[in-house]
Every structure is written in C-alpha cells, then in structure tokens.
C-alpha positions in Angstrom: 7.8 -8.5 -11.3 12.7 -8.1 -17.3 10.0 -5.7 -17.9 8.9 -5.9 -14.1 12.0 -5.2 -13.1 12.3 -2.3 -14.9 8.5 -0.9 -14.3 9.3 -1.7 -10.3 12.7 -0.1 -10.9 11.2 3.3 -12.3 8.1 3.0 -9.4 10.9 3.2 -7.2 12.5 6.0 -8.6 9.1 8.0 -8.5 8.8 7.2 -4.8 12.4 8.2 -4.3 12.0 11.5 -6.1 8.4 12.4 -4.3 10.6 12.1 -1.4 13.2 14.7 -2.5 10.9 16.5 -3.7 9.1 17.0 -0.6 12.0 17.5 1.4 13.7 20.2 -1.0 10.2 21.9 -0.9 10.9 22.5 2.9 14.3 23.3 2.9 13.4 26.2 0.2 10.0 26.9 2.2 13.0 28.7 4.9 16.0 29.4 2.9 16.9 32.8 3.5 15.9 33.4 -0.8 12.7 32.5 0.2 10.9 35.8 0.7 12.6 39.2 -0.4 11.3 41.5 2.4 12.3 39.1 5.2 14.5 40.6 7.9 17.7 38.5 7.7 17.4 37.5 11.2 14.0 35.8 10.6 15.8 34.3 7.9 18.1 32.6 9.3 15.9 31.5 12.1 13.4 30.3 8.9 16.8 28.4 7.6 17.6 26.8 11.1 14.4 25.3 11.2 14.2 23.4 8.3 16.6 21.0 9.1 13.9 20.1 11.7 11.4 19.8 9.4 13.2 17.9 6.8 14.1 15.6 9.6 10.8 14.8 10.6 9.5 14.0 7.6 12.3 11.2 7.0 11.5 10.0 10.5 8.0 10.0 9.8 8.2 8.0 6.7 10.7 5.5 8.0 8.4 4.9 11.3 5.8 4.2 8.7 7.9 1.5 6.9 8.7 0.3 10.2 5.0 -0.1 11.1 4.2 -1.5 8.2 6.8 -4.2 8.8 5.2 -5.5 12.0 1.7 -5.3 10.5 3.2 -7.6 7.5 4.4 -10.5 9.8 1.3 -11.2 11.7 -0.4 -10.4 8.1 1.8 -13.0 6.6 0.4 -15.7 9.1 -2.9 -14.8 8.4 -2.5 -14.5 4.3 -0.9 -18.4 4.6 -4.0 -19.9 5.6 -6.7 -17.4 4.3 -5.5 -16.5 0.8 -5.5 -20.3 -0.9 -8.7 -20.8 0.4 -10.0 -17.3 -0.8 -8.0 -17.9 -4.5 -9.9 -21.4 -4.7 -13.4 -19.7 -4.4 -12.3 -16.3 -6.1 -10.4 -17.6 -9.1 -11.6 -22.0 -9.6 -15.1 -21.0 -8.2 -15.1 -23.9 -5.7 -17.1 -24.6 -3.6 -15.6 -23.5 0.4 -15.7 -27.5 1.3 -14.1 -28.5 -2.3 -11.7 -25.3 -1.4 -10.7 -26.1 2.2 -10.3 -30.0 1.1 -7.1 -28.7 -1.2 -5.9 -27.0 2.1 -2.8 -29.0 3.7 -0.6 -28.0 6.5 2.5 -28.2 3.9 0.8 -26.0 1.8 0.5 -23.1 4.1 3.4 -23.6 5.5 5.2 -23.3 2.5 3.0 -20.6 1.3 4.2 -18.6 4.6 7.9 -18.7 2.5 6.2 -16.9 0.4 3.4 -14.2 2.1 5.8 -13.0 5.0 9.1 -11.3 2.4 6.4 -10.2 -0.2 4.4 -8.8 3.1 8.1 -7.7 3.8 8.1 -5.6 0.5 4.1 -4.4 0.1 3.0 -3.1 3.4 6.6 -0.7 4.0 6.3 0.3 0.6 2.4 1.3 1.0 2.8 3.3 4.3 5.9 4.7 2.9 4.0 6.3 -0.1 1.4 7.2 1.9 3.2 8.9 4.7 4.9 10.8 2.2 1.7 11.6 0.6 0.4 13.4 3.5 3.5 15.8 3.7 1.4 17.4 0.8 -1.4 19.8 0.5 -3.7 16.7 -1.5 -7.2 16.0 0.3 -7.2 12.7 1.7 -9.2 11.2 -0.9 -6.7 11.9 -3.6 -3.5 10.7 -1.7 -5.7 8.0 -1.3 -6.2 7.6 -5.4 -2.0 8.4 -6.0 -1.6 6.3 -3.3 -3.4 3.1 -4.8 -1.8 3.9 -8.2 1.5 4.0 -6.9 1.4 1.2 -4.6 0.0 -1.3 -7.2 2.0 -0.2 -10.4 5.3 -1.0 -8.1 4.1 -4.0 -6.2 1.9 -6.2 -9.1 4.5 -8.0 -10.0 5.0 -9.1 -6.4 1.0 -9.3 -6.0 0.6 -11.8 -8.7 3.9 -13.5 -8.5 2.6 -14.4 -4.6 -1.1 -15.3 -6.1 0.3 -17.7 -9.1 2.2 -19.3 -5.4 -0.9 -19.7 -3.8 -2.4 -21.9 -6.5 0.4 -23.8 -7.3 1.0 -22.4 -10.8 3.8 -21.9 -13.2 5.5 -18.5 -12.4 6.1 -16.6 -15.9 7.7 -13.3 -15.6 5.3 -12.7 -18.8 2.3 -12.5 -16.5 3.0 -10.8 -13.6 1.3 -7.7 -14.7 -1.9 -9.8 -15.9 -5.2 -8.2 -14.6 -3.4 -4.3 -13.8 -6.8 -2.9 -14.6 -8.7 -4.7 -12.3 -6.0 -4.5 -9.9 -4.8 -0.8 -9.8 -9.2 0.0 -10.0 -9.2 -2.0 -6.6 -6.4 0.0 -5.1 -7.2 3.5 -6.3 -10.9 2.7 -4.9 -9.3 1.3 -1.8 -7.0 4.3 -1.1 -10.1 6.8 -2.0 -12.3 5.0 -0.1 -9.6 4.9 3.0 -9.3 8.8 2.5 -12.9 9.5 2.6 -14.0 7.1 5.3 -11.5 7.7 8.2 -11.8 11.3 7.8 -15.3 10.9 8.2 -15.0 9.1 11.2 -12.5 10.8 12.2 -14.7 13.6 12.8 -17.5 12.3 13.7 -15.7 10.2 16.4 -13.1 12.3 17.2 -11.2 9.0 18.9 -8.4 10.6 21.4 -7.3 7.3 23.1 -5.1 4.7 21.4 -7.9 2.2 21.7 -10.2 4.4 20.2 -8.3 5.1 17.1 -7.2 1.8 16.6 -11.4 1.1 16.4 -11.2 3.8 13.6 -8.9 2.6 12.1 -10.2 -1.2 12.2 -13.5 0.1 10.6 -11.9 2.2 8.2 -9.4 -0.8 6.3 -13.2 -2.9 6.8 -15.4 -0.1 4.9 -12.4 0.6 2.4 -12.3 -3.6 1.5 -15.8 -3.7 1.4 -16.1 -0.5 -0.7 -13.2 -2.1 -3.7 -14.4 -5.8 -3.0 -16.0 -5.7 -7.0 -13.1 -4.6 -8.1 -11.2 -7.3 -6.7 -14.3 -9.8 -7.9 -13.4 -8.5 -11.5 -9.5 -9.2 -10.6 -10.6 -12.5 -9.8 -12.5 -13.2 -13.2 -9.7 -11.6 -15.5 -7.6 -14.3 -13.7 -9.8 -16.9 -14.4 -8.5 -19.9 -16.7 -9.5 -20.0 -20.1 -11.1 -22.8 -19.6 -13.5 -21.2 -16.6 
C-alpha cells in the first residue's frame, strides 16, 4: 500500500492539510482583521471565541476516529468469517457450499490478524475525513463523493493488501492499487449515496432518541451498500484471475 507508500503518504498529507485548513478558516472567521467596521470590543470577543471553535472541531474529529475504532473491532470479527466466504463467491465464482467447504477455523482466525489493525487503520481514517468534511459548507451528497475519493485513494493499498489475505495469495506491493476504478466508483457512490439517504431520512423521520437514530443510521449504511453493490460486483470481476 514504494509507490503505495508514497500515494498513502501524500493522502495523508491532504487529510492533514484539510484539517488546517479548516481550523485556520475559523481562527480568521474572528480575528480582529476579520471585518474593518467591527468595534474592537466585538473583536476581541470574535477572537476569544475561536479558540472554542477550533477546539471543537479537533474534538469532534478525534471522537470520530475514536468511534470508528470501536465500530472496527466488532467489524473485524465479523469481516474474519464473512469476507472469505464473500471473496470465494465474488472473485472464484463458487458456489456458497464449494465456498463455505474452504472455510476453516484457522483460517479466520488467522485472517482476524489481519481484518482487526487494517479495521484499526480504515474506519478512523473514514470518520476522520468525514467529520472534517462536515465542518464545511459542501451538501451532504458531495462530502459524501470527496469523502469516498479520499478514503479509498489512501486506504486501497490496505483494502487489497487485506483482500489478497483473505484468499490466500501472494502479496505484491505491485498490485495493491489493482482495480482503483472499480474501487474508488464504489466508494464515491457509497459516500453520495450515504449523503443523500440519511438526510432523507433524516427528515422524514426526524429520529430524536438514540435508538431511533441508530435505526437511521442502520438503514442508511444498508441503502448506501445496496445502492454501490455493482460497483463492487465490477471490483470483483477486475480482480478476477486471468484464467476466470
């Protein structure tokens, strides 16, 4: 995930400077420079407050990264039985009974050494970029869209390095960007699809309970899979053997 490295390197960079970015926009939103007919007062009051602001953002995006972490260990347990079954239908088009017969307690627990620090890296990194995303004036659809290119320019390598585990194949650091089409068209339709969907719901249901929005949220991630699931079918076929 050395021309990974590099690409995941400047990803990084871009995440880092959105974040700067962001939070210099505030800061100069109250600086006392920031409107010429101000009273000074006002001003400084406008100046006090930004430290405020600037701190809420950071908190917010770390809470985000912390969430994510909890989500990506029960994920992890879940992606070590589900995903070599899924890879055996997706990419060897098996059958489910010739897929779950390849299925082995070693293998998933083995391939848990390998779904929880990769879960450890992909779901901070995704609410990360998409809490900062919503300190901006975007609509939700199109955070969604930056959001999926983002998320799977930085994290392919990590994506396919974790699929090639699942099947038991060679790792080459030559193909862990194979298939970024297919894959960064599945993520920008996921995050655009995320967008549109749960503020649809949002409004319609208007959830004010924790149990309700966790229901939103539950049918949001479900209508955003099933809205990308062809774009993951073509990541699937682009990963296909030659042979297949």
């Amino acid at each position: 995930m050395a021309v990974a490295v590099r690409v995941a390197r400047r990803g990084s960079f871009g995440l880092t400077s959105l974040v700067f970015v962001v939070a210099g926009f505030c800061t100069l939103q109250g600086a006392p420079w920031s409107s010429k007919s101000e009273p000074s007062s006002l001003a400084l009051v406008a100046a006090e407050g930004a430290a405020p602001a600037e701190s809420a953002f950071f908190t917010k995006v770390f809470a985000a990264a912390a969430q994510g972490a909890t989500a990506a260990f029960v994920a992890a347990i879940l992606s070590a039985i589900c995903e070599p079954l899924v890879n055996r239908l997706l990419v060897k088009r098996m059958t489910v009974s010739q897929a779950y017969a390849e299925i082995t307690f070693k293998l998933v627990s083995n391939f848990f050494l390998t779904t929880f620090p990769t879960n450890m890296l992909k779901f901070p990194v995704f609410e990360m970029i998409n809490m900062s995303l919503s300190f901006t004036s975007l609509a939700g659809s199109v955070r969604g869209i930056v959001n999926g290119f983002l998320f799977c320019t930085i994290m392919l390598p990590v994506t396919n390095y974790r699929f090639r585990k699942s099947m038991g194949w060679e790792i080459k650091p030559a193909l862990l960007y194979q298939a970024y089409i297919p894959t960064v068209a599945r993520d920008i339709v996921y995050g655009w699809a995320r967008g549109v969907v749960g503020a649809v719901l949002a409004d319609q249901m208007a959830p004010d309970t924790f149990t309700a929005k966790s229901i939103v949220f539950g049918i949001t991630i479900w209508a955003a899979c099933i809205i990308s699931s062809p774009c993951n079918e073509w990541r699937g076929y682009t990963l296909q053997p030659p042979d297949k």
